[in-house]
C-alpha positions in Angstrom: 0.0 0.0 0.0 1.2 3.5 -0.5 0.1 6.6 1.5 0.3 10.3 0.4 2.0 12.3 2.5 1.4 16.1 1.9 0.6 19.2 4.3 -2.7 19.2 3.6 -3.7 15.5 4.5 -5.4 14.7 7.6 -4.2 12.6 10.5 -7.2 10.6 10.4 -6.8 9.7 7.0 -3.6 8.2 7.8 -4.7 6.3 10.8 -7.8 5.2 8.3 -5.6 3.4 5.6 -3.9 2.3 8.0 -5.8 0.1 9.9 -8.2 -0.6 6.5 -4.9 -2.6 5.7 -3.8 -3.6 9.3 -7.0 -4.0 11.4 -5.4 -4.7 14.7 -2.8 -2.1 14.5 -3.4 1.3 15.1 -0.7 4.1 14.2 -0.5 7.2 16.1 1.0 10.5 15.4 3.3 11.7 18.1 3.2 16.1 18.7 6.8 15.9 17.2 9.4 13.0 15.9 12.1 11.6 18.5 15.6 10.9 17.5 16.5 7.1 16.2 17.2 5.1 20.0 15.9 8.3 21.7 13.3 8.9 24.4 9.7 9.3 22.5 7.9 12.1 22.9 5.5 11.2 25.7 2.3 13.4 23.9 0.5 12.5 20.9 -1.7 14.3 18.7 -4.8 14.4 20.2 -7.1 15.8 17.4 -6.6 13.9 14.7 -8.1 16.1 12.1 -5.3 18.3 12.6 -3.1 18.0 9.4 0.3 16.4 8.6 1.8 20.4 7.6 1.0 21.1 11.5 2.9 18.0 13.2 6.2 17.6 11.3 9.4 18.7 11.1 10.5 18.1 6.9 7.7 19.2 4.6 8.6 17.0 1.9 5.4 15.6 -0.1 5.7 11.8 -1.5 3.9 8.5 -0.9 5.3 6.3 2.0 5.0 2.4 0.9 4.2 0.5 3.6 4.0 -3.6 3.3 2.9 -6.6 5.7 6.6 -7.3 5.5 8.1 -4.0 6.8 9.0 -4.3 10.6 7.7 -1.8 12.9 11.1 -0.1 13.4 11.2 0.5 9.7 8.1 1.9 9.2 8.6 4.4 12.1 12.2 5.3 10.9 10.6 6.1 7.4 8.1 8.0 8.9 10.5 9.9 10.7 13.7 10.5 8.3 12.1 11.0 5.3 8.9 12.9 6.6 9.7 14.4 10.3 6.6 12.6 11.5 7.0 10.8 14.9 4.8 7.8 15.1 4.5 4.6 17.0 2.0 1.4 16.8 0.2 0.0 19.0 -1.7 -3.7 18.8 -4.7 -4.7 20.1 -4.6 -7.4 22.9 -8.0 -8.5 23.6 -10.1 -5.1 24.7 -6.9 -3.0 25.1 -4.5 -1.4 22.5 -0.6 -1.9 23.6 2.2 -0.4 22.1 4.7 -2.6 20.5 8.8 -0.9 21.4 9.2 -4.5 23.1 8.6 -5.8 19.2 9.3 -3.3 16.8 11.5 -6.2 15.1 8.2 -8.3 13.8 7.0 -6.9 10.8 3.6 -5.8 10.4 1.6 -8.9 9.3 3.7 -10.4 12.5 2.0 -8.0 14.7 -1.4 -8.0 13.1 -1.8 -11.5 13.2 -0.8 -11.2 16.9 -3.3 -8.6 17.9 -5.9 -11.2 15.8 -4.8 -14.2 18.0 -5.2 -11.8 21.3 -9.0 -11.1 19.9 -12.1 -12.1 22.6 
């Protein structure tokens, strides 16, 4: 799947595609990107109809590929070097939603099909 990225898109978009593809993943959108191996920034965006021109860093407009085979880590460092966007996963686990920093090594059909197996 590939996702425009441009100023003008909304962070619920985003999220939308998202988890069309993943179901039991959900991406959010940290208030700004943390450095690779450094502390993540503890807020995220909590209106998610603000835009992606109001929460990043580089304003650089392209399409971010994303695949079931991409790891977690990957996908956050792309969202991060090329677009200045801090982001972070979380799966579901029965009724809750955990994030995944202990696994960001499994790709994303890895985790998807975990959150599925953690279903009620």
């Amino acid at each position: 799947m590939k996702i425009a990225i441009n100023d003008n898109r909304k962070i619920f978009a985003i999220q939308e595609e998202f988890n069309t593809a993943f179901p039991y993943l959900k991406l959010e959108f940290y208030s700004k990107p943390h450095k690779s191996q450094g502390a993540a920034e503890k807020e995220f965006i909590k209106y998610n109809s603000k835009t992606l021109g109001e929460s990043r860093t580089l304003h650089e407009d392209g399409n971010i590929t994303i695949t079931p085979h991409m790891t977690v880590y990957n996908l956050k460092q792309n969202f991060r070097d090329i677009y200045g966007l801090g982001v972070q996963i979380f799966r579901k686990s029965g009724d809750v939603w955990s994030d995944t920093v202990e696994t960001d090594g499994l790709t994303l059909e890895e985790q998807n099909n975990l959150g599925e197996s953690f279903k009620k």
